[in-house]
C-alpha positions in Angstrom: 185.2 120.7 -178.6 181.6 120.2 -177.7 178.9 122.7 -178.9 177.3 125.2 -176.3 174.8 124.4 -174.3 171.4 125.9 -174.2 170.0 127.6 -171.6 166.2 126.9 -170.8 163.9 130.0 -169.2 160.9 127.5 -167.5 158.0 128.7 -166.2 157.2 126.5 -163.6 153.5 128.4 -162.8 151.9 129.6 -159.5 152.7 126.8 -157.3 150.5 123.7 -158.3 152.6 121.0 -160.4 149.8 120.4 -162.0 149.4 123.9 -163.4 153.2 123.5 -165.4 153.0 123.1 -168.8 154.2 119.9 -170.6 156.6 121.4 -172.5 158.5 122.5 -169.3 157.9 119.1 -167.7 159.7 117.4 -170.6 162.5 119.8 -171.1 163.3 119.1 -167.1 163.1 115.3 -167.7 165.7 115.4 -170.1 168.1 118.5 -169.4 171.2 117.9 -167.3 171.8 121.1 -165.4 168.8 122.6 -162.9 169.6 126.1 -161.9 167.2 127.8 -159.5 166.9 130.4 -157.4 166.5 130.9 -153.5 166.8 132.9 -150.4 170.3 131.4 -148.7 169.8 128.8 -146.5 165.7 127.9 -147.9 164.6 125.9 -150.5 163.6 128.0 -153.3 159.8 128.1 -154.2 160.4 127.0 -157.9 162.8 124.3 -157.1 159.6 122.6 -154.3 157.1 123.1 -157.9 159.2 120.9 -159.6 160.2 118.3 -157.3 160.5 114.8 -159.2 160.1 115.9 -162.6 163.9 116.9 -163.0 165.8 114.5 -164.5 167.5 112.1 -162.1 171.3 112.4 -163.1 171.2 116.2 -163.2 173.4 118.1 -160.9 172.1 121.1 -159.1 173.5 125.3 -159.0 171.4 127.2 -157.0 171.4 130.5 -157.3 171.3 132.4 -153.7 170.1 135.9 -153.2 172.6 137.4 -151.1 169.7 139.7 -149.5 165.5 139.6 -150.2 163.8 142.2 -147.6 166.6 143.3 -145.4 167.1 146.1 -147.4 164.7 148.2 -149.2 164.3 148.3 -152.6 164.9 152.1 -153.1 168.2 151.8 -151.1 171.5 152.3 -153.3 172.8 149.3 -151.5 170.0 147.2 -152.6 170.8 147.6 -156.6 174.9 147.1 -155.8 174.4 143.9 -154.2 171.8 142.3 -156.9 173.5 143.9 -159.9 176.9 141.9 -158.6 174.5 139.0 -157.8 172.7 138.9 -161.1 176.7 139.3 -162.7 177.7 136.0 -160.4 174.6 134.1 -161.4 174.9 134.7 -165.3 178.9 133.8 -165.2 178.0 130.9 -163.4 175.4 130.1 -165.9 177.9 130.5 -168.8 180.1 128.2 -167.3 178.2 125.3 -167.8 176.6 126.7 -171.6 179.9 127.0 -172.8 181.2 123.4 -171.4 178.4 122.2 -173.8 175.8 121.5 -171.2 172.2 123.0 -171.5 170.7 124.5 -168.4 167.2 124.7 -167.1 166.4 127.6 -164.9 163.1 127.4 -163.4 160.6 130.6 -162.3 157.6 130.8 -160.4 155.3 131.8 -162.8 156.6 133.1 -165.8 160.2 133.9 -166.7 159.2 137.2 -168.5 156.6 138.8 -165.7 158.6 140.2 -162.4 161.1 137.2 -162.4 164.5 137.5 -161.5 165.3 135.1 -165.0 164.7 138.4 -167.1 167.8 139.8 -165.2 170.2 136.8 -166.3 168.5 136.8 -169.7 169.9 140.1 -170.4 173.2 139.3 -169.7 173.4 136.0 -171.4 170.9 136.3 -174.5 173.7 137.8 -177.1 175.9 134.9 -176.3 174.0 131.9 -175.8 171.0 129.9 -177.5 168.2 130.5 -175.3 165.0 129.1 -175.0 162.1 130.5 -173.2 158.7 128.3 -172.4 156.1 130.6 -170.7 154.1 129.8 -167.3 150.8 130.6 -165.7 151.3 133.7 -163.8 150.6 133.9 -159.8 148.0 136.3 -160.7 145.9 134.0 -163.0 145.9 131.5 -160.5 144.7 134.3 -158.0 141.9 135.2 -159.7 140.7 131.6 -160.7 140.8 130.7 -157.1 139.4 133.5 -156.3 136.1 132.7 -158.7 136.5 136.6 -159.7 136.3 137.3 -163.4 139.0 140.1 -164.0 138.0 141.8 -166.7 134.5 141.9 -169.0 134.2 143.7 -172.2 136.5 146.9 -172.7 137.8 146.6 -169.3 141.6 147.7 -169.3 143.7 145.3 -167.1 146.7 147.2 -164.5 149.2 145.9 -162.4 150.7 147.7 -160.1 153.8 146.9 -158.3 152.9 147.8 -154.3 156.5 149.3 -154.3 155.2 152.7 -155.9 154.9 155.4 -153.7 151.3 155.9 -152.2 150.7 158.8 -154.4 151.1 156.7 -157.8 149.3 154.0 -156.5 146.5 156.5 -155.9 147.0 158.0 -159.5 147.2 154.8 -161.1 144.0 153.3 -159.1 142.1 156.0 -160.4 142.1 155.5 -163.9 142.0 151.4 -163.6 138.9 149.3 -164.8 140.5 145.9 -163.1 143.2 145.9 -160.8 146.3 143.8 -160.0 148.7 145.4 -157.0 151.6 143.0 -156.1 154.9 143.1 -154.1 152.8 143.4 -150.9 154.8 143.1 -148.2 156.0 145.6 -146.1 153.9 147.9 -148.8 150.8 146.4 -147.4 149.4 149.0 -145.1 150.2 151.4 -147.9 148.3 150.0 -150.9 145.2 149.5 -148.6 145.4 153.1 -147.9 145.3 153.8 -152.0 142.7 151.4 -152.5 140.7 153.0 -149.6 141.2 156.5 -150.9 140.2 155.6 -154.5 136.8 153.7 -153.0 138.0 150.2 -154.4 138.9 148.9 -150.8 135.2 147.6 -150.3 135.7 145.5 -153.8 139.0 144.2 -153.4 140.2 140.8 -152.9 143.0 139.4 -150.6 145.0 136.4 -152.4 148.0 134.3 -150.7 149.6 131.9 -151.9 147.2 131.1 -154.4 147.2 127.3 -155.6 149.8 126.7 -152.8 149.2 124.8 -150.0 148.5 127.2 -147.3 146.6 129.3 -149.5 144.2 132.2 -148.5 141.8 134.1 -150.2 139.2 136.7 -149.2 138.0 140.2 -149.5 140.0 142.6 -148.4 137.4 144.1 -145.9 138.2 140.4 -143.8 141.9 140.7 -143.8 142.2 142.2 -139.9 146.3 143.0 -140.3 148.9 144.0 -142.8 151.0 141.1 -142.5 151.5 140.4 -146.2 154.0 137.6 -147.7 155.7 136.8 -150.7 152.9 135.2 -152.6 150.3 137.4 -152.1 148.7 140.0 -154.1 145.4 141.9 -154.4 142.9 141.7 -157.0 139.4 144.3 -157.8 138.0 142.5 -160.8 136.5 144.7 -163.7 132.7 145.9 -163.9 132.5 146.5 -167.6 130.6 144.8 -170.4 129.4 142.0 -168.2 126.3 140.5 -170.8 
């Protein structure tokens, strides 16, 4: 009987190859199973970051949401259908562990920070060796791009997810030295309204796809619409102890 396999958590970064780490780059070069997820029917985003460094005689399970914005997240229907998703994806994950082979699952970003791999992880990390190797988060690369220091001094750093309801964006805003807001979206219209009632509006930043072809960055005063997609977030750097 072979030993299990071991199942990789890689943070693949924001969307530049060049920003994945080395360690990730050599784990794919050498593992035999590359698991990643995707909206059905696309290519997934992690799977594109990390074109040609797999290993060439790996086979491929990709892991496809059965639903991404059709329904909303506060819907009961939207936590059935990714609980028995997530249940799916870990059992098909086993599979391979326990025939012996190791697995590499690749995240945009990293695997601990909003990713879908923390959902697997929890289902799997009792029975399996797992091995996580951390990536540069969307919102590094945001602010980098951006040329916007985040945070000076004492500043205290919050991320918001733009999924809260306007009144605990508005709560939250108001206590916040630096800012993060992310899951745009269809939340778009709604976080501008926070950020406007709060008076941060006028020093906030617009970020898509950051480090990604196709990216787009600029204050949020110049963005003319709320069309918001995937990659995108908002950023209001920090005004503290700047020497």
């Amino acid at each position: 009987m072979s030993a299990p396999g071991k199942l990789y958590g890689l943070g693949v970064g924001p969307g530049d190859p060049e920003l994945m780490t080395l360690k990730t780059a050599r784990i794919l070069a050498t593992t035999s199973v590359l698991a990643h997820f995707r909206k059905r029917g696309q290519p997934g985003n992690a799977r594109g970051i990390i074109e040609g460094y797999q290993w060439p005689g790996c086979s491929e399970l990709a892991l496809d949401y059965p639903l991404t914005t059709e329904v909303p997240f506060s819907d009961a229907a939207y936590t059935t259908a990714l609980t028995a998703f997530y249940d799916h994806a870990a059992a098909a994950l086993a599979s391979h562990l326990g025939a012996g082979r190791d697995v590499a699952l690749v995240c945009e970003g990293d695997p601990f920070f909003y990713g879908s791999f923390m959902h697997v992880y929890r289902r799997l990390a009792d029975r399996h060796t797992v091995e996580i190797v951390p990536g540069i988060t969307g919102m590094a690369a945001a602010w980098t791009r951006a040329r916007a220091p985040i945070t000076y001094g004492d500043d205290v750093l919050t991320v918001l997810p733009g999924t809260l309801s306007l009144e605990a964006l508005i709560a939250r805003m108001r206590v916040a030295d630096a800012l993060v807001v992310m899951k745009l979206g269809r939340n778009f219209a709604k976080v501008r309204a926070a950020l406007t009632e709060t008076g941060l509006a006028d020093r906030a930043i617009y970020a898509e796809r950051a480090s990604m072809p196709g990216e787009a960055i600029m204050p949020l005063s110049e963005k003319s619409d709320d069309e918001a997609p995937y990659f995108s977030m908002i950023l209001v750097p920090g005004r503290g102890r700047c020497l």
